[in-house]
N, C-alpha and C positions, 0 to 999 in steps of 0.2 A: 654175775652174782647179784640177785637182789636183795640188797639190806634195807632192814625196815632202821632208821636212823634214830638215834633217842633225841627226843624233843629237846630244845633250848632250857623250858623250864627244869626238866629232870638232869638236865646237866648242871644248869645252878646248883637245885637240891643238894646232887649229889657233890658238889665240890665244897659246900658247905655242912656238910652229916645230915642234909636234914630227909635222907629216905630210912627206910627202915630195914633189917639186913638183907630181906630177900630182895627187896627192891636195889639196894647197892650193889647186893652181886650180879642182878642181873647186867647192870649200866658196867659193871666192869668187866663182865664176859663179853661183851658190847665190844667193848672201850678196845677191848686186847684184839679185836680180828677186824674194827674198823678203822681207819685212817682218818676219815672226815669229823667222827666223832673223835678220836682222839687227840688228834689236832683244836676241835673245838674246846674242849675239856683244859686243855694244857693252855689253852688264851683263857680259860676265866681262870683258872690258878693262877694266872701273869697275872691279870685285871685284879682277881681280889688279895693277890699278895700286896701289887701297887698301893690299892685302896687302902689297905689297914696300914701300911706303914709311910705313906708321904703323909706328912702333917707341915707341907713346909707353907700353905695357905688353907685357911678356913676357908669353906665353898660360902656362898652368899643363903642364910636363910630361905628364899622364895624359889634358891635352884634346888635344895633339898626337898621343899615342901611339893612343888611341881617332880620331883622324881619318884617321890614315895605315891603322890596321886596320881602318876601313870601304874605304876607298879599295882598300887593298891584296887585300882580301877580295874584294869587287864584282868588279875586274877587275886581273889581274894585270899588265897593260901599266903601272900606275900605279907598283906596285913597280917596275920599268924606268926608268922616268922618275925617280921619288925620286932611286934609288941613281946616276942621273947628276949628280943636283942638288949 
């Protein structure tokens, strides 16, 4: 079978709402008949469940600021995203 895979980034997007509905259904009709992406999907749902709720240490300021400036560097949608956060 050849699957065309959904990208890393569209999988963030989409585990955070941030595609729009055509684009969601598409990563979910995706999602339902691929294994590799769904598997990846269900790691950033672990990842950013972890993220928002361990608050048991502050990260250091300069490891945030170095993650938002790869983030932000890579692709600039991410900047977008931050600054609504």
């Amino acid at each position: 079978m050849n699957c065309q895979h959904v990208t890393y980034e569209t999988l963030i997007a989409y585990v955070t709402n941030d595609l729009d509905k055509h684009e969601a259904v598409a990563v979910m009709n995706h999602i339902a008949s691929c294994d590799q992406c769904s598997k990846a999907r269900q790691h950033l749902d672990t990842l950013r469940s972890l993220m928002c709720t361990d608050d048991s240490q502050e990260p250091p300021q300069r490891i945030l600021c170095q993650a938002f400036s790869i983030f932000t560097t890579e692709n600039p949608r991410f900047s977008e995203l931050a600054l609504r956060s």
